[in-house]
C-alpha positions as CSV (number, residue, x, y, z in Angstrom):
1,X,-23.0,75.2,100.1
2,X,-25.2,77.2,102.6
3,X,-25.1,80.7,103.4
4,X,-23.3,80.0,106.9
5,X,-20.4,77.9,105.3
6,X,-20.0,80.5,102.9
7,X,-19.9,82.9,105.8
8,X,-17.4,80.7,107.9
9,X,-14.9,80.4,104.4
10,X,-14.7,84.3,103.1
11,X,-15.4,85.4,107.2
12,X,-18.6,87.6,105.7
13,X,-21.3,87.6,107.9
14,X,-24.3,85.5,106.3
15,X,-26.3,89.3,106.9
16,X,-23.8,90.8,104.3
17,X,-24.0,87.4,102.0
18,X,-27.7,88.7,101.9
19,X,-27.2,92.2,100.9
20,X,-25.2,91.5,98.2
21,X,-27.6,89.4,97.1
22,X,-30.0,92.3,97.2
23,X,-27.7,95.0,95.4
24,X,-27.4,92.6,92.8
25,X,-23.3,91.0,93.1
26,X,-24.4,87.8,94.7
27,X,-26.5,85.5,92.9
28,X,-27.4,82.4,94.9
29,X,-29.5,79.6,93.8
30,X,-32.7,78.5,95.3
31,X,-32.4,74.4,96.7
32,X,-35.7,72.1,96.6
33,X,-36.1,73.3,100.4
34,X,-36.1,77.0,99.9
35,X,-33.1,78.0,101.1
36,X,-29.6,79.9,99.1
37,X,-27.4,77.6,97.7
38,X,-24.2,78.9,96.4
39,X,-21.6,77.1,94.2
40,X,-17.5,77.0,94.6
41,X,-16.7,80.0,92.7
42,X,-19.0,82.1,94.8
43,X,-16.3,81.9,97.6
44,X,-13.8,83.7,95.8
45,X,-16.6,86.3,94.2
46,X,-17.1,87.6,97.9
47,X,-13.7,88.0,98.4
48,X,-13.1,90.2,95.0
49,X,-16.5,92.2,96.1
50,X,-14.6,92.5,100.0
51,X,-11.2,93.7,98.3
52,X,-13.2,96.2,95.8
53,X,-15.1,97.6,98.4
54,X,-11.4,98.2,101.1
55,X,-10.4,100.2,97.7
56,X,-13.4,102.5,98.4
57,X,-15.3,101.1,94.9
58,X,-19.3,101.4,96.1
59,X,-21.6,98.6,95.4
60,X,-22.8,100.2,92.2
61,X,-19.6,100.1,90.6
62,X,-18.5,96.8,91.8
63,X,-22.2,95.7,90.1
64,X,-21.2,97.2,86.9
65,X,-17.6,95.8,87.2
66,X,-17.7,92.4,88.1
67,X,-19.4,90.8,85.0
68,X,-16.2,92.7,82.9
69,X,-13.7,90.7,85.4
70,X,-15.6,87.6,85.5
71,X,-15.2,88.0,81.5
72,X,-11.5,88.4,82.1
73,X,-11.0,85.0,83.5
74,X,-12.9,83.4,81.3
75,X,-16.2,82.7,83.7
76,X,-18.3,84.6,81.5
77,X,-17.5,85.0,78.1
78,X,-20.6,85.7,76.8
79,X,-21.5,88.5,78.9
80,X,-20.1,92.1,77.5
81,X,-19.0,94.8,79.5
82,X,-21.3,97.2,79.2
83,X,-20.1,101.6,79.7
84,X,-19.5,102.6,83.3
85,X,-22.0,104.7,84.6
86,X,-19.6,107.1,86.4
87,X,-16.6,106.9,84.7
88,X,-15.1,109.8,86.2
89,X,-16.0,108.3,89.2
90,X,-13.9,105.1,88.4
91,X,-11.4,106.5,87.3
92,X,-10.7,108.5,90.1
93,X,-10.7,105.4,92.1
94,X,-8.4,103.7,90.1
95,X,-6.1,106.5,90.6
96,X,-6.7,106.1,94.3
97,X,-5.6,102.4,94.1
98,X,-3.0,103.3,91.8
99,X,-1.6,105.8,94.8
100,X,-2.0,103.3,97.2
101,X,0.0,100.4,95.8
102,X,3.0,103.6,94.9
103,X,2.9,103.8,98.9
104,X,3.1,100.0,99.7
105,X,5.5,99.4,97.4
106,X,7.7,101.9,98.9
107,X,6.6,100.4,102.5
108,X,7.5,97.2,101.1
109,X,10.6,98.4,100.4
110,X,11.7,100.0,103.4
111,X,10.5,97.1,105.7
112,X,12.9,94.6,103.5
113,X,15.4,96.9,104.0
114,X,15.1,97.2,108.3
115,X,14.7,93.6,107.9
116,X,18.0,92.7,105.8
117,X,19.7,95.7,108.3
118,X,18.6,93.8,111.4
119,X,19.4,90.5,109.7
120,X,23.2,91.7,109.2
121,X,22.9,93.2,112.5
122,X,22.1,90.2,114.7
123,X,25.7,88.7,114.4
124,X,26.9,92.1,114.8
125,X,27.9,94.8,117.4
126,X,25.5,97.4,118.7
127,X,27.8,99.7,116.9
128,X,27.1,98.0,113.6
129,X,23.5,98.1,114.3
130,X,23.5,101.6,114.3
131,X,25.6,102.0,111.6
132,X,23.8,99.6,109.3
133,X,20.4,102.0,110.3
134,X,22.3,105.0,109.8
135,X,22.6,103.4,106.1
136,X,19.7,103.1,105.6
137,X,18.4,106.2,106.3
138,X,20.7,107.8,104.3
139,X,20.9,106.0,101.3
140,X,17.6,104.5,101.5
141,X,15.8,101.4,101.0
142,X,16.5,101.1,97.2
143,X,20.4,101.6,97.9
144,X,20.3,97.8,99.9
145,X,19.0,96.6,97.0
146,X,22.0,97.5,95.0
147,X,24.3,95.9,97.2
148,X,22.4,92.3,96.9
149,X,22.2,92.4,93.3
150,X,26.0,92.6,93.7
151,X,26.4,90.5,96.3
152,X,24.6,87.7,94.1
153,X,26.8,88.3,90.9
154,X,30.1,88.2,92.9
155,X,28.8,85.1,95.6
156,X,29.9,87.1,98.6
157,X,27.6,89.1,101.3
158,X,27.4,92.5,102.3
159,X,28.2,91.5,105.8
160,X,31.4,89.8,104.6
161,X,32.0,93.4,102.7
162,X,31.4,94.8,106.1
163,X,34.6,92.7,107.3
164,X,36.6,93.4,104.1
């Protein structure tokens, strides 16, 4: 494919296709004509070099990284990983992603939670509504969770506990 369908699929500018050429994580091939032609898998290796750079990664560690998880899936087994050159650095990102996906987890959580509250609230009262918030600021998101597991093992809802 050209640089400007690979561009329209991974929504990268065909400017940025080129500098990541230049740094080394893109590796196009050259068609009779002249021009970059990149193969299939080269959609999905922008999109891994877009998500490691939002995690704050720079292009130097993605270079260094990307033949290791290419290795991973089984796209190039014969290449070996070869020893960060900032490990410290790396590993302090990884902590930082590590942080990160603690905080959407819990945000995760919580907006289930709202959701399942406004779900049981639709049918319900304002007064139930506020009650089923209240809830869930005091016990929590988790504490919802709890009450589907038991919900599923005894087949009834926590709206029909509400009733009960």
């Amino acid at each position: 494919m050209k640089i400007g369908d690979l561009a329209a699929r991974t929504g990268v500018a065909p400017r940025l296709l080129r500098y990541y050429e230049e740094v080394g994580l893109l590796h196009p091939f050259r068609n009779a004509n002249g021009y970059r032609g990149y193969g299939e898998p080269a959609v999905d290796r922008v999109l891994q070099i877009r998500e490691l750079l939002e995690t704050g990664l720079t292009t130097e560690m993605i270079r260094e990284l990307l033949p290791c998880i290419e290795a991973t899936k089984g796209e190039a087994e014969d290449r070996a990983c070869s020893a960060p050159a900032d490990p410290d650095g790396l590993r302090r990102q990884l902590s930082g992603i590590e942080r990160r996906i603690d905080v959407l987890q819990r945000n995760r959580q919580a907006i289930q939670a709202y959701l399942r509250a406004c779900g049981e609230a639709e049918a319900a009262t304002p007064a139930a509504v506020v009650g089923a918030l209240d809830r869930l600021r005091r016990d929590g998101p988790d504490a919802q969770s709890d009450v589907d597991a038991r919900s599923r093992e005894d087949g009834s809802s926590s709206r029909e506990r509400q009733v009960q």
